[in-house]
RODO-2510 file (C-alpha; in nm, 4 decimals, decimal comma):
residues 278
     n   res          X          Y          Z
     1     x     0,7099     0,5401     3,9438
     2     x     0,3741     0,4463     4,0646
     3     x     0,2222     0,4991     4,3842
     4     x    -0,0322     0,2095     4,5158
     5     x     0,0856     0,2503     4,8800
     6     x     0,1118     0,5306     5,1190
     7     x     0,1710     0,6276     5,4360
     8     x     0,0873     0,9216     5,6104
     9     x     0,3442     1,0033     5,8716
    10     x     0,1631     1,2609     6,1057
    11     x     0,2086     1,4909     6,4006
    12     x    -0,0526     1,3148     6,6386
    13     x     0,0399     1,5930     6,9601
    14     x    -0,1377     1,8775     6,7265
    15     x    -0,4894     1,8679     6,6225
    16     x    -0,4574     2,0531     6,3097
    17     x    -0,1752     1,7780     6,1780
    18     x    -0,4833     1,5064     6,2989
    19     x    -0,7239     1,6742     6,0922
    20     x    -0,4793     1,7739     5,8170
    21     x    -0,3544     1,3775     5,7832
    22     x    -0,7236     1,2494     5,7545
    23     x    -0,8130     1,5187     5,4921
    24     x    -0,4830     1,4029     5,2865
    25     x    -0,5709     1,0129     5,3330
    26     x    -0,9435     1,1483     5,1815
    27     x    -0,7502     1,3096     4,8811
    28     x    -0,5548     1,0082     4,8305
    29     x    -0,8884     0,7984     4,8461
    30     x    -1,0609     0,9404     4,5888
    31     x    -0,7742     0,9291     4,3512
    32     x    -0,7789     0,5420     4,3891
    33     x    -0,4698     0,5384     4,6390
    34     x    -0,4178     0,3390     4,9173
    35     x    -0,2873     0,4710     5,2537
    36     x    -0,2432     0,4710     5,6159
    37     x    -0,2105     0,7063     5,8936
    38     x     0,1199     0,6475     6,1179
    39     x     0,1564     0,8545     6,4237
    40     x     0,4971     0,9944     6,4528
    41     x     0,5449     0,8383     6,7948
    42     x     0,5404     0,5034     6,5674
    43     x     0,8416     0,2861     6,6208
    44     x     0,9876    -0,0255     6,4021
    45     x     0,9602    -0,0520     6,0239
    46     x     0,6411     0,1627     6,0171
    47     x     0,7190     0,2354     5,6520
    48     x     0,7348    -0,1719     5,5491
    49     x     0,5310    -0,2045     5,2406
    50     x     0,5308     0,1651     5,1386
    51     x     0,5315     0,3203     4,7675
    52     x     0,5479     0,6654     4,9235
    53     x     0,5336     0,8378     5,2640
    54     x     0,3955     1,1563     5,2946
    55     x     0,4676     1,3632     5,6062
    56     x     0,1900     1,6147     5,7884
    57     x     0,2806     1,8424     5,9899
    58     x     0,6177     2,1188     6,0611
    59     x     0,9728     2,0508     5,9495
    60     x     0,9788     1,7966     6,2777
    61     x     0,8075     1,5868     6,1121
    62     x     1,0038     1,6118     5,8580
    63     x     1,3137     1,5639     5,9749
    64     x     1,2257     1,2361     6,2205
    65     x     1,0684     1,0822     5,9438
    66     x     1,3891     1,1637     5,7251
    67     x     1,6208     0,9737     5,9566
    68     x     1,4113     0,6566     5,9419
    69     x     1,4042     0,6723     5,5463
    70     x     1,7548     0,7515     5,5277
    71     x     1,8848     0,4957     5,2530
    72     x     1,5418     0,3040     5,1306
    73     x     1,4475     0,3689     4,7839
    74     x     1,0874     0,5042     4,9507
    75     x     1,0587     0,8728     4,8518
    76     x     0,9225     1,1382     5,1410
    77     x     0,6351     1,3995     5,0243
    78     x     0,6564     1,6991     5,3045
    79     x     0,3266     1,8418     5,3512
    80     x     0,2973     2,1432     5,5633
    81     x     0,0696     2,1955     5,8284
    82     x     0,2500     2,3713     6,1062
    83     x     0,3923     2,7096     6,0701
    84     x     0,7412     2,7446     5,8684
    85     x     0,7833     2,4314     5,7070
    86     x     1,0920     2,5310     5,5320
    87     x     1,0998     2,1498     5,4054
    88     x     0,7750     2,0594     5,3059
    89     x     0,7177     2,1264     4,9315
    90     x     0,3642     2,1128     4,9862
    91     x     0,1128     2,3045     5,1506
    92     x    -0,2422     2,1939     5,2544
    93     x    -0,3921     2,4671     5,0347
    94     x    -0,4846     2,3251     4,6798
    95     x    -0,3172     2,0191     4,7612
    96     x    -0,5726     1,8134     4,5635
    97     x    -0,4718     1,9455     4,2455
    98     x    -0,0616     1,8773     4,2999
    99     x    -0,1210     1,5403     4,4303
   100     x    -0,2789     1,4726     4,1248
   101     x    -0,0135     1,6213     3,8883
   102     x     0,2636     1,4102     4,1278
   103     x     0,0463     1,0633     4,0384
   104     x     0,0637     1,1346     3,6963
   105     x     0,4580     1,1716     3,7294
   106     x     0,4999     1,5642     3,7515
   107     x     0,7035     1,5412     4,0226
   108     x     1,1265     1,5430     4,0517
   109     x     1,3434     1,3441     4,3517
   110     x     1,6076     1,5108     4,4810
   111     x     1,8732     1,3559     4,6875
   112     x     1,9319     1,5224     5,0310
   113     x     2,2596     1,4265     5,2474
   114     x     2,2120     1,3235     5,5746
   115     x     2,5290     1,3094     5,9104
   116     x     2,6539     1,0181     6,0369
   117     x     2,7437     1,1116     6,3908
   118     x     2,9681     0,8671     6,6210
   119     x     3,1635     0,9526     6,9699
   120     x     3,4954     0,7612     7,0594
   121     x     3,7453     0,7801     7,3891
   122     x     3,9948     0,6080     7,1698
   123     x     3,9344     0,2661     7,2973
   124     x     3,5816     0,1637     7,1930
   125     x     3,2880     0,4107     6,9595
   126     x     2,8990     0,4922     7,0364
   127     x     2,6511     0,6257     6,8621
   128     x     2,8237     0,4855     6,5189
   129     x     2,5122     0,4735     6,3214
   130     x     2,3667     0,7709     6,4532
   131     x     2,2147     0,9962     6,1736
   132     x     2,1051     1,3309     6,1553
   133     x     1,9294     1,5272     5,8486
   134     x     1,9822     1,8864     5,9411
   135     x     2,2476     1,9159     6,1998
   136     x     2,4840     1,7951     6,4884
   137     x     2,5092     2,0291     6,7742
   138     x     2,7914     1,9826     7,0469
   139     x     2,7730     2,2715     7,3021
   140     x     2,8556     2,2945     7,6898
   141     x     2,6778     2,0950     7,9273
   142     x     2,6896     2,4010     8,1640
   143     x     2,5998     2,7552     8,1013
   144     x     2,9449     2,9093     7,9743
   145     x     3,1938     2,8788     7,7411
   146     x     3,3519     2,5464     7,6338
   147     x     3,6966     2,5198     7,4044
   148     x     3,6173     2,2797     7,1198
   149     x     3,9191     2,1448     6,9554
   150     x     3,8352     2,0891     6,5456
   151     x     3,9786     1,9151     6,3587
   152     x     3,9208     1,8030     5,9621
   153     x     4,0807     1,5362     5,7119
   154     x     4,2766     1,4465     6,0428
   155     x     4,4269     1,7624     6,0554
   156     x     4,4237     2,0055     6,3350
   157     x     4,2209     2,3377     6,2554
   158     x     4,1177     2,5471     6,5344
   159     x     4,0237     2,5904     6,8942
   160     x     3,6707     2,7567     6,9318
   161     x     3,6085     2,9489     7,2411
   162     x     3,2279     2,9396     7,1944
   163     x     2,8855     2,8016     7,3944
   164     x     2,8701     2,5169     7,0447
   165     x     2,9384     2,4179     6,7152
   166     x     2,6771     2,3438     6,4997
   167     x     2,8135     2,0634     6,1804
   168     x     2,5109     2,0865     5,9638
   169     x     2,4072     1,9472     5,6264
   170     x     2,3182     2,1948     5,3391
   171     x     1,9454     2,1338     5,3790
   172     x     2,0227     2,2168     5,7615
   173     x     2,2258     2,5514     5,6675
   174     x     1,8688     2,7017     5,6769
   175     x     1,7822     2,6005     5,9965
   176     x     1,9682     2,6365     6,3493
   177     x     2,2929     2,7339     6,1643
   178     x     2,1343     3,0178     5,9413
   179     x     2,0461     3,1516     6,3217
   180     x     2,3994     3,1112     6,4142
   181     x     2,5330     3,3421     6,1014
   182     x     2,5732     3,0404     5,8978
   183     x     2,5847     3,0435     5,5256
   184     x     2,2959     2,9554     5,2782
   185     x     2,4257     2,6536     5,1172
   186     x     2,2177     2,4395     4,8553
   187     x     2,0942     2,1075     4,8867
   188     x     2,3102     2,0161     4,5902
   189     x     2,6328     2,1103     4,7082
   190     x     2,8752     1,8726     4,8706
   191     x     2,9522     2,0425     5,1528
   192     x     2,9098     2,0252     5,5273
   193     x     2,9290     2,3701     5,7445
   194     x     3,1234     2,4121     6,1081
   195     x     2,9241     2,7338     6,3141
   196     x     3,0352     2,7870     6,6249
   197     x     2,7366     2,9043     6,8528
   198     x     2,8338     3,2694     7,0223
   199     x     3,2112     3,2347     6,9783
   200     x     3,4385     3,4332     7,2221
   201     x     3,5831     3,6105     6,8968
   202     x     3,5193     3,8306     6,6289
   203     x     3,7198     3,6842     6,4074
   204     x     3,6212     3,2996     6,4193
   205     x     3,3054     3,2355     6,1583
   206     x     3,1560     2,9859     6,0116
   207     x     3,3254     2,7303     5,8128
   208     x     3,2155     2,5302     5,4373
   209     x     3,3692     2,2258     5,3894
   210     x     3,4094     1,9099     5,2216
   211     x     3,1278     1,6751     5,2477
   212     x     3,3866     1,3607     5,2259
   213     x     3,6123     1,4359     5,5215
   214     x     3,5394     1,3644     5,8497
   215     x     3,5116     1,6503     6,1422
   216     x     3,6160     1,5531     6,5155
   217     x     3,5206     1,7765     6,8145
   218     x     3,6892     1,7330     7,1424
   219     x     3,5745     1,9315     7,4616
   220     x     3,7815     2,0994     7,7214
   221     x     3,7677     2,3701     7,9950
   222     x     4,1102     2,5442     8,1263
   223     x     4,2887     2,2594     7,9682
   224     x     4,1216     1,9600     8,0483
   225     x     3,8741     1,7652     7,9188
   226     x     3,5038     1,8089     7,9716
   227     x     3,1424     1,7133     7,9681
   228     x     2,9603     1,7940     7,6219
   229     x     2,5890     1,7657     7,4898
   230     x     2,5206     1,6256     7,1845
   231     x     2,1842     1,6557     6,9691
   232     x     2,0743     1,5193     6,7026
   233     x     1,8251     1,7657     6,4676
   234     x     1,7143     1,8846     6,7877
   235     x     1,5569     1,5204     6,8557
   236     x     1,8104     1,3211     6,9651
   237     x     2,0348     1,3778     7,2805
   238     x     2,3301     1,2612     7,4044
   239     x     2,6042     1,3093     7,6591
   240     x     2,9950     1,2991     7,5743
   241     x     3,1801     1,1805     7,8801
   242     x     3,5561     1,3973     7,9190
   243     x     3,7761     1,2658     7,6903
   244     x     3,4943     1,1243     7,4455
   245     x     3,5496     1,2674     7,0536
   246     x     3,2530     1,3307     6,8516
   247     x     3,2964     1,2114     6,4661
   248     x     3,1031     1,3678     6,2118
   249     x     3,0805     1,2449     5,8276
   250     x     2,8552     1,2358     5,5368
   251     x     2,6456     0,9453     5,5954
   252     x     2,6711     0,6914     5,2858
   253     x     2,2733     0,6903     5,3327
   254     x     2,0649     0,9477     5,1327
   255     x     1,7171     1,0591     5,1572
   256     x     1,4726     1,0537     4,8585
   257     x     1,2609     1,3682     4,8800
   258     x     0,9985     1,3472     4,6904
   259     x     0,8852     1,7554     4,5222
   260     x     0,6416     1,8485     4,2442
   261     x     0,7739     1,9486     3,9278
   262     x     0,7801     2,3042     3,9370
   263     x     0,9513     2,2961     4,2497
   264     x     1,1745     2,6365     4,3200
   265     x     1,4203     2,6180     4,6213
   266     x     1,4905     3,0119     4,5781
   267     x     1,1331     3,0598     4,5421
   268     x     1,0393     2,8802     4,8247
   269     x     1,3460     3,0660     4,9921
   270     x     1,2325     3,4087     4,9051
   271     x     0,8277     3,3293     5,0351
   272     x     0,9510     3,1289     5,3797
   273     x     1,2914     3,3414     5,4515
   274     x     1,1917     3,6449     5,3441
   275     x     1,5498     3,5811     5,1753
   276     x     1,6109     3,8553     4,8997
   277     x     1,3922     4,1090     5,0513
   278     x     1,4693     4,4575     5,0948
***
């Protein structure tokens, strides 16, 4: 795979992702690349023409940039300028030297599953091609409990007294979920995971389960049905009227993420998580 092409999806709301994205675009330059800083705020097909897009900035960026590459055959580079950035395989620090290992083809693709979130009252669906990379959170659209009614493969499987669920992907189980008491799960697993959000319980828990199933959460309070929220990776926000059924499913679309060839997810784990540590 050769890269003539490439854009630099940035962070343009924080100055060190500004000055970060204009030092990568310099690296890139001198190696005899081609590229172009794209603001994150960007809309349409910002990515049209690309070989490569290469993110700057937190998992955010990240993640928004995921959704719109969902499904193209354009591979994402994370680099990290913001604090965690769990998802970024790169850092700024000696980032000359792997970009110049990746352009000579040390670098692996791994393919990362993404949600495909929809909402139905039975008669007519919304938000059908909805996506999200990390995770689907449907919680109470007051402060206190909600019942969720679950249910999985069309079966029925449990009514969660809690303030949310949280239907994440495996590179997600590291994120919001992990806070909830979520499983680790790898990105190579095909699994989704159900965590419901400070459940009224202590014996409901979290939940790993077939990628190729689909999950529906209804919402209702003493009975009836209910208003919910709905977000997207934290991004994207919605409103479920009462009655309305969320849908959640492995999207068919999958994300190219681009990582160098000595990439270690335990590794990287262990140094961001702290995972492992005693």
């Amino acid at each position: 795979m050769i890269f003539k092409r490439v854009v630099i999806f940035h962070n343009e709301h924080k100055e060190v992702s500004v000055r970060a994205a204009k030092s990568v675009k310099n690296l890139l330059r001198e190696l005899g690349v081609s590229s172009v800083l794209v603001p994150s705020c960007a809309r349409g097909r910002w990515h049209s023409g690309a070989d490569l897009v290469v993110t700057v900035g937190g998992d955010g960026t990240v993640i928004h940039a995921a959704r719109e590459l969902a499904g193209r055959s354009v591979p994402l580079l994370g680099v990290n300028s913001g604090t965690l950035g769990f998802l970024s395989a790169v850092e700024m620090r000696g980032l000359g030297k792997v970009l110049r290992r990746i352009l000579r083809g040390a670098f692996k693709i791994h393919e990362r599953t993404l949600l495909q979130v929809g909402a139905s009252n039975g008669k007519k669906f919304r938000l059908r091609q909805a996506l999200a990379f990390n995770d689907c959170v449907v919680r109470s659209a007051e402060p206190r409990a909600i019942t969720l009614q679950a249910q999985f493969g069309g079966g029925f499987v449990r009514h969660f007294v809690c303030d949310g669920i949280i239907a994440s992907t495996p590179s997600g189980s590291t994120a919001y979920s992990l806070a909830a008491s979520g499983p680790i799960v790898h990105p190579d697993v095909d699994a989704l995971v159900l965590s419901p959000i400070c459940p009224h319980s202590l014996s409901q828990r979290p939940l790993v389960l077939p990628a190729d199933s689909k999950r529906m959460l209804t919402a209702r309070r003493a009975g009836m049905p209910t208003h919910a929220l709905v977000s997207l990776d934290g991004q994207e926000h919605h409103r479920l009227s009462p009655g309305e059924t969320i849908c959640i499913c492995r999207s068919e679309k999958k994300l190219q993420l681009l990582v160098p060839e000595d990439y270690d997810y335990f590794e990287v784990l262990s140094r961001k998580l702290k995972w492992g540590e005693r």
